[in-house]
C-alpha positions in Angstrom: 31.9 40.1 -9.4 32.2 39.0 -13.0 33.2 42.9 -14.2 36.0 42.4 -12.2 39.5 41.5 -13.5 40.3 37.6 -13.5 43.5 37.1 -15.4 47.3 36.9 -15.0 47.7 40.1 -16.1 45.3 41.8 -13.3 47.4 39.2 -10.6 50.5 40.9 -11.7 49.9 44.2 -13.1 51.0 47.4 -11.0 50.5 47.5 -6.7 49.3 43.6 -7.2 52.1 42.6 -8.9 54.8 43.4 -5.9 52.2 42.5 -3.1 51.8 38.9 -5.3 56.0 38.5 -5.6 55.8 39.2 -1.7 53.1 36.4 -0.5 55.0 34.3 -3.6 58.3 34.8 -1.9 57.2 34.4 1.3 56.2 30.7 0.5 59.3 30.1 -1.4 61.3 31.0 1.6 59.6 28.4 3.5 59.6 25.9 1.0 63.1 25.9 0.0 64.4 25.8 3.9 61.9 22.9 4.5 63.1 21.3 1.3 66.8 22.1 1.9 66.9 20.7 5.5 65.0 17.3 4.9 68.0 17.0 2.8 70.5 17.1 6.1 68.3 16.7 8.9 65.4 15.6 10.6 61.9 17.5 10.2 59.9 17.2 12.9 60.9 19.5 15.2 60.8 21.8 12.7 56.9 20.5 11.1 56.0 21.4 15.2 57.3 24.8 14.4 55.5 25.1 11.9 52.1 24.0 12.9 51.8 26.4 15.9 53.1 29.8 14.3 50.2 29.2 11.1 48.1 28.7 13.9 49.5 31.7 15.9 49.7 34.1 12.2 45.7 35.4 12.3 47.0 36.8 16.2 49.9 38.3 14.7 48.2 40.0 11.8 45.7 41.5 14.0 48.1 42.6 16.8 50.5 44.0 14.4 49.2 44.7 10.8 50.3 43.3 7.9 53.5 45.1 7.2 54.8 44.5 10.9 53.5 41.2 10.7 56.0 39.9 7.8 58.6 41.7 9.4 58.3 39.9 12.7 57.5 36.5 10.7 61.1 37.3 8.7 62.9 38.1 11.5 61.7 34.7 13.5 62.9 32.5 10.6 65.8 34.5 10.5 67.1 34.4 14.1 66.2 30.1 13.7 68.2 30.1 11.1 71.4 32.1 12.7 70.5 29.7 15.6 71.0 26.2 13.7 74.0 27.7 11.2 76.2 28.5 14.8 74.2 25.6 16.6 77.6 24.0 18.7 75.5 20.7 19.6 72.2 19.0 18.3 69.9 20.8 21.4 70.6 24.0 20.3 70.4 23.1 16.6 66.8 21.4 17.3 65.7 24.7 19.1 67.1 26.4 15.7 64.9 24.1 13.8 62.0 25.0 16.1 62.3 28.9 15.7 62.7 28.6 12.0 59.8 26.4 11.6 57.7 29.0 13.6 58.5 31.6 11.6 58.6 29.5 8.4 54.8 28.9 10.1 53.9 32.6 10.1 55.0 33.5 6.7 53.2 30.6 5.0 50.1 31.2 6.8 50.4 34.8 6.3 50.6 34.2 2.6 47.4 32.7 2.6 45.8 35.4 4.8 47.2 38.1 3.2 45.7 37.1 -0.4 42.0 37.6 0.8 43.0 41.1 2.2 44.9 42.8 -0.5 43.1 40.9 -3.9 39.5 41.1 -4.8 37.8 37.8 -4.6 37.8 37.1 -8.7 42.0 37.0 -8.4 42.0 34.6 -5.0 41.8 31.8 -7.2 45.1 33.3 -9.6 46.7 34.0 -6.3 46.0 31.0 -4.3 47.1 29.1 -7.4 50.3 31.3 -7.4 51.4 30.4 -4.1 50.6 26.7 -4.2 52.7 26.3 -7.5 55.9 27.8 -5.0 56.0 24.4 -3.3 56.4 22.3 -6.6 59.3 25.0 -7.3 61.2 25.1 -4.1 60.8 21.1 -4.5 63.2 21.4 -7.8 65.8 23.8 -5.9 66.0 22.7 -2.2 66.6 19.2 -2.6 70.0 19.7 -4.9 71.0 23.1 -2.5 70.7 20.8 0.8 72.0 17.5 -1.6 75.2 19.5 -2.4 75.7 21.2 1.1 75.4 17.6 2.3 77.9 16.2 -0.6 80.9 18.8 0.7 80.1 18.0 4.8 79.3 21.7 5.5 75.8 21.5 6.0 76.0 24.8 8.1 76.2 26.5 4.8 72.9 25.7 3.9 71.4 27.8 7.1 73.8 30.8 6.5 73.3 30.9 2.6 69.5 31.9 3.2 70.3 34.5 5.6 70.9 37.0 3.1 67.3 36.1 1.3 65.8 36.1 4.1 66.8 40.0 4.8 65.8 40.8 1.7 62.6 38.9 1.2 61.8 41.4 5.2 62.7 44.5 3.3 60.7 43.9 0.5 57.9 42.6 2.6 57.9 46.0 4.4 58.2 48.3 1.7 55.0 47.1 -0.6 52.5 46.1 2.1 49.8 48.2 3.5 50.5 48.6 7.2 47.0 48.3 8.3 44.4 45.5 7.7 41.1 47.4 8.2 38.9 44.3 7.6 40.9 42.1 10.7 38.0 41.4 13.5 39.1 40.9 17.0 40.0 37.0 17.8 39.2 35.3 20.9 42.1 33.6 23.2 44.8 31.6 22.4 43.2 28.0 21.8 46.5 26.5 24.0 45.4 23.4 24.5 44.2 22.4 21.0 48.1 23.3 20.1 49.0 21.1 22.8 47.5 18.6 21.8 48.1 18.9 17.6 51.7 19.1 18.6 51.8 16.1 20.7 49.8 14.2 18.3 52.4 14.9 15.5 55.5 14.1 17.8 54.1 10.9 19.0 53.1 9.4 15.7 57.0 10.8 14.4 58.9 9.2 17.4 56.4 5.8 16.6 57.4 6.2 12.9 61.1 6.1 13.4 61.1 3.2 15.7 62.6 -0.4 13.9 60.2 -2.4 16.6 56.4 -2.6 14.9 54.9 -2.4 17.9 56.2 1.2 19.3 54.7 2.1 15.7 50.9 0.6 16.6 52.2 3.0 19.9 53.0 6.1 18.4 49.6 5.8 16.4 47.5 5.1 18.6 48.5 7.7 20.6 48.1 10.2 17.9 44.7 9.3 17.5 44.0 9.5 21.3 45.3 13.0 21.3 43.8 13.6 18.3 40.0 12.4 19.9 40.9 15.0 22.6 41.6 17.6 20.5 38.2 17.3 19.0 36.4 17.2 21.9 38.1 20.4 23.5 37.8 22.2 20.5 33.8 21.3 20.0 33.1 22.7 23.7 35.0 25.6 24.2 34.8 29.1 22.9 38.3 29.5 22.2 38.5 27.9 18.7 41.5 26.5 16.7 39.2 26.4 13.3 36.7 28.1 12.6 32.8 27.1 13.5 31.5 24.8 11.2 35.3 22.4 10.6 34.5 19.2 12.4 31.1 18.9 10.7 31.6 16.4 8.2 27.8 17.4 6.6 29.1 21.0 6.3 30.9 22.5 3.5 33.7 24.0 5.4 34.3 20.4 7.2 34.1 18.9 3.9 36.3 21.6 1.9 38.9 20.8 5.5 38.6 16.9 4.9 39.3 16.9 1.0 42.0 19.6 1.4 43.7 16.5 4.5 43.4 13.6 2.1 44.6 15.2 -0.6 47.6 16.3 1.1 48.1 13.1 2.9 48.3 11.4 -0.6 51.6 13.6 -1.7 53.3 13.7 1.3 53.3 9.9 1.7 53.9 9.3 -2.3 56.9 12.0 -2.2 58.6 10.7 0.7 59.8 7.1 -0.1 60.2 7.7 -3.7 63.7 8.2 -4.1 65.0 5.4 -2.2 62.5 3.3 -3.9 64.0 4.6 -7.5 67.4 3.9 -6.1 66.3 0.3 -4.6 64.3 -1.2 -7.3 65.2 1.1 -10.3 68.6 1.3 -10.4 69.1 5.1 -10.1 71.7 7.3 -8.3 70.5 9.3 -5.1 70.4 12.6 -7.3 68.5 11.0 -10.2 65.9 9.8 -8.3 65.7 12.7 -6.2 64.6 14.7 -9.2 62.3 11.7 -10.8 60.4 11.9 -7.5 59.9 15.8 -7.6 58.1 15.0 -11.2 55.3 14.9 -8.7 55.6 18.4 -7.7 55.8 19.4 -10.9 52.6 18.4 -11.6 51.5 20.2 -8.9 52.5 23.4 -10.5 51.4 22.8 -13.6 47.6 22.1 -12.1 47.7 25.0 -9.7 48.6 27.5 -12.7 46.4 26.0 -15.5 43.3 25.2 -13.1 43.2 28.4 -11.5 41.2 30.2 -14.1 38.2 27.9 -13.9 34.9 29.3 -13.4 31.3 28.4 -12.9 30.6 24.8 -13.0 34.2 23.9 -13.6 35.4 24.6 -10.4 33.3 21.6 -9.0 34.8 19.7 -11.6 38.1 20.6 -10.8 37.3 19.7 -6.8 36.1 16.6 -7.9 38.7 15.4 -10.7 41.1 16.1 -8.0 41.0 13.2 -6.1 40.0 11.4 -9.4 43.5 12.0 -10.7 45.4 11.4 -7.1 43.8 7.2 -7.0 44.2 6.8 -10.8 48.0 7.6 -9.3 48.2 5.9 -7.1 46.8 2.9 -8.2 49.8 2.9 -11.4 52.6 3.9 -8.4 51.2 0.5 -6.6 51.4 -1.7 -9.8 54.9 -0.5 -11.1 57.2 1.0 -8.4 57.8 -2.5 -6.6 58.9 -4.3 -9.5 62.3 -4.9 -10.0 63.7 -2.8 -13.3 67.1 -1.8 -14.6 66.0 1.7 -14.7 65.0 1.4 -18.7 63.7 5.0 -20.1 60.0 3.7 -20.6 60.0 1.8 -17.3 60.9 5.4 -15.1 58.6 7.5 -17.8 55.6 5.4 -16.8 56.2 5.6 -13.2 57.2 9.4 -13.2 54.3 9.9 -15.5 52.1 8.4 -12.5 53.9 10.7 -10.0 53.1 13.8 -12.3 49.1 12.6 -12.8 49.0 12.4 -9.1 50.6 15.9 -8.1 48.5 17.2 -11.0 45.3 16.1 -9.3 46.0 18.1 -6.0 47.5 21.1 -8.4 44.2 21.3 -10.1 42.1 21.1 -7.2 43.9 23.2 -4.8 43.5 26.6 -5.6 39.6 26.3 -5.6 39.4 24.4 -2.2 41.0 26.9 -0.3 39.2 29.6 -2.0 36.3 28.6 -1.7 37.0 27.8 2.0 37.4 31.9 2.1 33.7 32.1 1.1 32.2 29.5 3.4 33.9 30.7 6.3 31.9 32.3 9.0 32.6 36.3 8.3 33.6 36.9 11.8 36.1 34.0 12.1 37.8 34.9 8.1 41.3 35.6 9.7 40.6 32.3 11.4 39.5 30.3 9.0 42.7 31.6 7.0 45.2 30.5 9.2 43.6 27.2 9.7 43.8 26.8 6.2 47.8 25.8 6.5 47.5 24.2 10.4 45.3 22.0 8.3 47.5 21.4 5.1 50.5 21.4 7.3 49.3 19.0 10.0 48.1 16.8 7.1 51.3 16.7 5.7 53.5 15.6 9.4 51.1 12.7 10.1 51.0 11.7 6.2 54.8 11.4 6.5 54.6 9.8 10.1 52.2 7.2 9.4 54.2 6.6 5.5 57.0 5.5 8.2 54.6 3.4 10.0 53.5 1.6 6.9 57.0 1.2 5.4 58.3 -0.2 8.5 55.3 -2.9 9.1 55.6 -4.1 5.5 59.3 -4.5 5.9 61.5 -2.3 4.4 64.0 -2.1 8.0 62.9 -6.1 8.4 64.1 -7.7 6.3 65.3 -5.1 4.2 67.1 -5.3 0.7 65.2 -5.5 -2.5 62.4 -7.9 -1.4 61.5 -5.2 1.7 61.6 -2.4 -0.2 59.5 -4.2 -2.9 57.0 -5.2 0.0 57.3 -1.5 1.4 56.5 0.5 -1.8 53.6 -1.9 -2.9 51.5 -1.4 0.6 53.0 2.4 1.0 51.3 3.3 -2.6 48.3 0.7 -1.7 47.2 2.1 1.4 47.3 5.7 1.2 45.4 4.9 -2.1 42.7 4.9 0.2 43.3 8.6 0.6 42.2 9.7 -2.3 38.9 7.3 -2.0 37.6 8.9 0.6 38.6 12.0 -1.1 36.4 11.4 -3.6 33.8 10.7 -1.6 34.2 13.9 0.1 34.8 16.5 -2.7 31.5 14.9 -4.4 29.5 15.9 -1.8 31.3 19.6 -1.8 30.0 19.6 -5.3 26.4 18.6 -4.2 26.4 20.9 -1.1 27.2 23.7 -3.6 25.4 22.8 -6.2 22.3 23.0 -3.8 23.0 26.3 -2.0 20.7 29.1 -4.3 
């Protein structure tokens, strides 16, 4: 293990340079449409899409192999994204959405999978890293691709200009991977009622979210957690497993690694979301300009993922742990300055978007080491499990963190009553309460150290 190459330059060097541009581009393709469409349309049709084909991508892989398996992952997105750009009414364009968002599933689950079959283990953490900092670039181009489309009224543009990527992207995909995955283990039966029941979970807590009336939100989330306590109970007593053994133990590493990996998600998604119409509201900045102040957040994701991604030894459990460190220290700032009123003064938006970037830096730095070392914990007959539960996780984190960011808005009163002094009230308890996320988080990637720290 330590003779073996670490570095950027073994990551991209010959065979593992193409094979690291395909898992790279795979993500980007996701990213961008998932970016790109929040722009012009609602998400969560999409997000349930998305959620069931990372779950469905280690049955896929196995059934097909890994070139056939991007290929048909490729040609899913492609056909939901021919579907929504000649959608004639909104049913067909939200079955569009749905299709895409499967396939958009597959490929970013299949990015993740693919890394611990065609790297050696010392380059999971350069690769992982990789394909994490794809979502804090995506976050810089969808937003102004879907912002224009939007600007000129042809939003259809936006579904038919990633067609052509798309194709290429499958081509690619096709001519550098291997077209069999020799270590893939046979995988029980489709867990269908655990996806039932993630899916319903995220669409009730959505549907609460977007409701004016506080008390269909307390609805929606409630429900969601009803579902949710079902969900746990099927998946503890059945053999046919949505996550692999060992993920609801909270005094287990791999439930730990899971938990950490939720919170720290939960904590961007719900920071990200609201931020450009509070910039807008209480700042004084123009829907584009805030757009982009709020992606300073992503940013900083990038910048962790690449620059934590060679730790080693000892400092990875530093980097787990100064993870969620960095995420409240964030948060805490975003609560103190984003609901005061400002005239959008340089020093005033560099403090906040200085917060933003400390925040996405603390889930960049921790994130490439969290899901590796989920890889090594996992059970070794449930690895292309475990890989695809690594995005159902990060992905289901991220739907209910932007559900329940609605909830919260809505109670504290940005609909009611609105304006300045709602959005005020709404930013203050949005950044307030998920500051709680990161807490826990703490709490949680401590004991990950410990656990590891412990093991001989």
């Amino acid at each position: 293990m330590t003779d073996q190459p670490t570095g950027w330059g073994a990551l991209f060097s010959g065979r593992n340079g193409t094979r690291a541009l395909v898992l790279a581009g795979g993500v980007v393709l996701q990213a961008i449409n998932v970016y790109v469409a929040t722009t012009i349309l609602p998400s969560v049709v999409a997000d349930i899409g998305s959620i069931l084909g990372s779950a469905l991508a280690s049955r896929l892989l196995q059934a097909s192999g890994p070139k056939a398996a991007y290929g048909i992952a490729a040609g899913v997105f492609g056909l939901g994204t021919l579907i929504s750009a000649i959608a004639p009414d909104m049913p067909t364009l939200l079955i569009g959405r749905f299709v895409q968002g499967f396939g958009g599933g597959f490929l970013f689950a299949l990015s993740y999978t693919m890394i611990r079959i065609v790297f050696e283990e010392s380059l999971w953490p350069r690769a992982i890293g990789l394909v994490s900092a794809m979502w804090g670039i995506a976050t810089l181009i969808g937003p102004a691709i879907g912002g224009v489309f939007a600007e000129l009224g042809v939003w259809r543009a936006a579904f038919w200009s990633m067609l052509p990527i798309t194709v290429l992207f499958a081509l690619l995909a096709v001519a550098v991977l291997p077209t069999k995955n020799d270590t893939t283990r046979k995988t029980s039966r489709l867990p269908v009622i655990q996806l039932a029941l993630l899916a319903l979970s995220v669409l009730a807590v959505s549907m609460g979210s977007v409701r004016p009336d506080p008390r269909w939100n307390v609805v929606g989330m409630a429900m969601a957690l009803l579902l949710l306590t079902a969900l746990v109970l099927v998946e503890r007593r059945t053999g046919h497993r949505l996550l692999p053994r060992g993920s609801l133990n909270l005094t287990a590493p791999l439930g730990l690694l899971f938990v950490t990996m939720s919170l720290l998600a939960i904590t961007v998604t719900s920071s990200e979301i609201f931020a450009p119409l509070f910039l807008q509201v209480l700042h004084d900045q123009s829907p584009l300009v805030a757009g982009y102040l709020a992606v300073s957040m992503s940013a900083g994701w990038t910048i962790g993922s690449v620059s934590s991604s060679g730790a080693r030894g000892r400092n990875i459990d530093r980097a787990i742990v100064l993870a969620p460190a960095l995420c409240l220290t964030g948060m805490v700032l975003l609560a103190a300055l984003v609901p005061g009123r400002s005239q959008g003064d340089w020093l005033s938006l560099a403090v906040i978007c200085a917060a933003f970037v400390v925040v996405g830096l603390g889930v960049g730095i921790g994130w490439p080491h969290l899901l590796t070392r989920v890889l090594q914990v996992a059970p070794a007959d449930e690895q292309e499990l475990a890989s695809g539960a690594i995005t159902v996780v990060q992905l289901f984190a991220t739907a209910l963190g932007a559900a329940v960011a609605g909830t919260v808005t809505n109670l504290a009163g940005l609909i009611e009553p609105g304006g300045v002094a709602g959005t005020s009230s709404a930013a203050f308890w949005l950044f307030a309460v998920f500051a709680v996320a990161p807490a826990l988080g703490l709490f949680s990637a401590l004991r990950c150290a410990r656990l590891r720290s412990a093991t001989p």
